[in-house]
C-alpha positions, 0 to 999 in steps of 0.5 A, a space after each residue: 739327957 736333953 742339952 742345956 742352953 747356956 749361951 744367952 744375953 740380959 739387960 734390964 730397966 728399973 721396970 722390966 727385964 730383956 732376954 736374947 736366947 739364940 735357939 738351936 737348928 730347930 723350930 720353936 713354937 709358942 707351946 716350946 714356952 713356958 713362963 710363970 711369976 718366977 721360973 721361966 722354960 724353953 723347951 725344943 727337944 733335946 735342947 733345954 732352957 731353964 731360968 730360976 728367975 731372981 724376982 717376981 714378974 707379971 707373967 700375964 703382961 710380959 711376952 716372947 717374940 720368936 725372929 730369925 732363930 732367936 727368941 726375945 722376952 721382955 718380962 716385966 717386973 712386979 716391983 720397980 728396981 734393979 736385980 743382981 742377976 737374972 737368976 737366983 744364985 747359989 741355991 741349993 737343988 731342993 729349993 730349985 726343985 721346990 720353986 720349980 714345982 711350985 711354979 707348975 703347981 701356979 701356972 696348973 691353978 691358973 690354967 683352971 682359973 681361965 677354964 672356969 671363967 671360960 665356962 661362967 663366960 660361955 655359960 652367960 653368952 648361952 643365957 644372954 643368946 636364949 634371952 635374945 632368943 625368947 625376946 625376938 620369938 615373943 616380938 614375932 608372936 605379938 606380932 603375928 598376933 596383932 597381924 591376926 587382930 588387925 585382919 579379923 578387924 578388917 574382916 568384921 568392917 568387910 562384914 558389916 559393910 556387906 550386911 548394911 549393903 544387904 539390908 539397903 538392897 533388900 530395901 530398894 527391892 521392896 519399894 520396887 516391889 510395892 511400886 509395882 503393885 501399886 502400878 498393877 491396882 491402877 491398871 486392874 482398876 483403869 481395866 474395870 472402868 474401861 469394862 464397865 457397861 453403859 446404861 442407855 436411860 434410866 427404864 432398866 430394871 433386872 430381871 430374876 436372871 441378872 440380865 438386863 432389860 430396857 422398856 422404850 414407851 410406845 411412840 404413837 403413830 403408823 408403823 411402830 408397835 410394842 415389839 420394835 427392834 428399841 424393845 429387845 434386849 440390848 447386851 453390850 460384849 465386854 473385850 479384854 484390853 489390848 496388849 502392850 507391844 515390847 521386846 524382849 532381849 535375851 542375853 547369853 553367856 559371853 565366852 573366851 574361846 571361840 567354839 560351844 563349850 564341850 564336857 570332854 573340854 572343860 578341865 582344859 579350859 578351867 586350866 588355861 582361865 586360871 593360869 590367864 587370871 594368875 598372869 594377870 594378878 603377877 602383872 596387876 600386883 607390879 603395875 605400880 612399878 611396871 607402869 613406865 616400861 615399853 610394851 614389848 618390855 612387859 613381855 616374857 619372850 622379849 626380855 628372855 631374847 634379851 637376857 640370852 643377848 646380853 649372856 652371850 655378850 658376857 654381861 651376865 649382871 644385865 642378863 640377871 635383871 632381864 631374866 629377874 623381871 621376866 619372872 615376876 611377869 611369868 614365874 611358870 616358865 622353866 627356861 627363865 630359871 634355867 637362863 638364870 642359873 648359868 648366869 650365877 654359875 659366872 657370877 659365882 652366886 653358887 647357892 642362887 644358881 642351885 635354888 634356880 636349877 631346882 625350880 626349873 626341875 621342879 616345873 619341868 614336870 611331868 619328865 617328857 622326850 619334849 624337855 629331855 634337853 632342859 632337864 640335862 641342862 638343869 641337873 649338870 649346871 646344879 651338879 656344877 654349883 655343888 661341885 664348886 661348892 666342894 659338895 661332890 656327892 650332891 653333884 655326883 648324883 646330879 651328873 648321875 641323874 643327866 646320864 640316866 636322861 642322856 646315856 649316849 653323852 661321853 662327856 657327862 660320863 667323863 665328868 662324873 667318873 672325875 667326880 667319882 675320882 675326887 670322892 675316892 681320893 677324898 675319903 683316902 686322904 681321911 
């Protein structure tokens, strides 16, 4: 049988009605409350309150506040006026009963009301989320479109640019080409008037042989007959033109490496060349803003030495930027991403050291005796970030993996057994 509460105080006002009811050694909820246009319900196992109220109230608008073991409802009327008394009197139990069941009846209908306004809401922001949804996908589509356009354009002006080069050189080649046969006919035909043999007076005649024959008059006089020296045969050799002097350069292949190149050493030397051109495209990229640095502030080591200063002084901010441009300089070196790492596990930027703890494992590869030291580094201080982060299964397989790489460590060993003891005790409690 529950236990009536009885004692209570009212006043009222032309527009709203004030209850004081004193509650029981118990405690009240708001779901202790039950409240409608003209019943009003208190109910704290086995204590009971129940109120046939005398006139309509706007349930929606009143309010009960719960203080110091007593509860305060302040009940606002539909229709301005002063009541008799807080409850209907003199009424029988069937109207009590009626009016009480078509109270629940109405708070039930109304219950059904807000969940199917609930739903059409949901149901609209689901819609308006899609909508969003579709609109921000077709910006990043026509975006990505007018990206594709602007560099297919890009690439057509390249391309043309190229053919126009083209045709100019093979141009220039040609005029170069027909200089210099132009040049050649001068000097075949300067060579031809050089070679060219000289005839002494008009008395020649050619013979059925082609060669040539000169006739001297007999000079009259002692000592000269018709077979003098003047009447043979005169043949002029003909000799080629002498060769014009010149050098001639020979231009060899320049190297970076100092010793002749070796088959058994070329896969090397392409790896250091291309990691050389992938350093200087990183420093080339930035020189815009790494243009005011010192010298020595543009080198990897100097600013790893100087974020691990700054760590061990306890500014792990200034440690942050120092190892930030260190890696924009050479993002290859583990140790940098490592450094990095512990300074967000003191910063609590858990989620960065995690994504800095992976990159270091990820470029400690292959696993050497030589970066055992690192890997432990990088799996404890990722497994930390997931501990804190209350990802323990993470964690445990991070602590797992530096164990594997370090049996002898009785630290680490104590650490996951700790962490094994955290999961056990975490999946008791479930």
């Amino acid at each position: 049988m529950p236990v009536w509460l009885r004692q209570y105080r009212w006043r009222q006002s032309a527009a709203a009605v004030f209850v004081w009811l004193p509650l029981p050694p118990r405690r009240a909820t708001a779901a202790s409350i039950f409240c409608t246009e003209r019943y009003l319900k208190v109910s704290i196992p086995p204590f009971l309150f129940e109120a046939v109220l005398y006139a309509p109230i706007d349930d929606t608008n009143s309010t009960a506040k719960i203080e110091d073991g007593n509860i305060f409802f302040t009940l606002y009327k539909k229709e301005t006026g002063m009541w008799d008394s807080l409850m209907i009197e003199n009424a029988d139990k069937e109207k009590l009963q009626y009016l009480r069941e078509n109270a629940i009846l109405k708070a039930q209908e109304k219950a059904k009301e807000e969940a199917e306004a609930k739903k059409v809401t949901k149901e609209e922001h689901k819609k308006y989320a899609l909508e969003a949804t579709m609109k921000l996908e077709e910006a990043e589509r026509k975006r990505i479109e007018n990206l594709k356009e602007q560099e297919r354009q890009k690439v057509t002006r390249e391309l043309e640019l190229w053919k126009n080069e083209q045709t100019y050189i093979e141009g220039q080649k040609r005029i170069q080409r027909e200089e210099k046969l132009h040049q050649e006919q001068l000097k075949e035909k300067k060579k031809e008037k050089i070679t060219k043999p000289m005839i002494p007076n008009e008395g020649t005649s050619k013979t059925n042989e082609g060669t040539s024959k000169t006739t001297v008059k007999p000079t009259k006089g002692p000592g000269f007959n018709s077979n003098s020296i003047f009447s043979e045969n005169l043949k002029e050799e003909q000799l080629p033109a002498p060769r014009s002097a010149g050098t001639i350069k020979v231009n060899f292949t320049s190297r970076v490496f100092p010793t002749a190149l070796r088959e058994s050493r070329v896969a090397e030397e392409e790896e250091w060349l291309h990691k050389q051109a992938e350093a200087r495209r990183t420093i080339n990229a930035d020189f815009a803003e790494l243009e005011d640095l010192k010298e020595e502030e543009k080198n990897p080591d100097w600013l790893k030495d100087k974020g691990n200063k700054m760590f061990a002084t306890g500014n792990y901010l200034a440690a942050v930027n120092a190892y930030n441009l260190a890696v924009r300089l050479n993002n290859k070196l583990p140790v940098l991403y490592l450094n990095r790492a512990a300074c967000h596990l003191k910063l609590r930027n858990l989620h960065k050291a995690i994504e800095d703890s992976s990159k270091a494992l990820e470029l400690l590869t292959p696993p050497v005796p030589d970066n055992e030291s690192a890997r432990v580094k990088a799996h404890l201080r990722r497994g930390t970030a997931f501990c804190e982060l209350e990802l323990y299964a993470e964690g445990l397989q991070d602590y797992e993996a530096a164990l594997k790489i370090d049996p002898k460590n009785s630290t680490i060993e104590k650490d996951a057994e700790e962490i094994r003891r955290i999961i056990q005790g975490t999946s008791q409690d479930v």
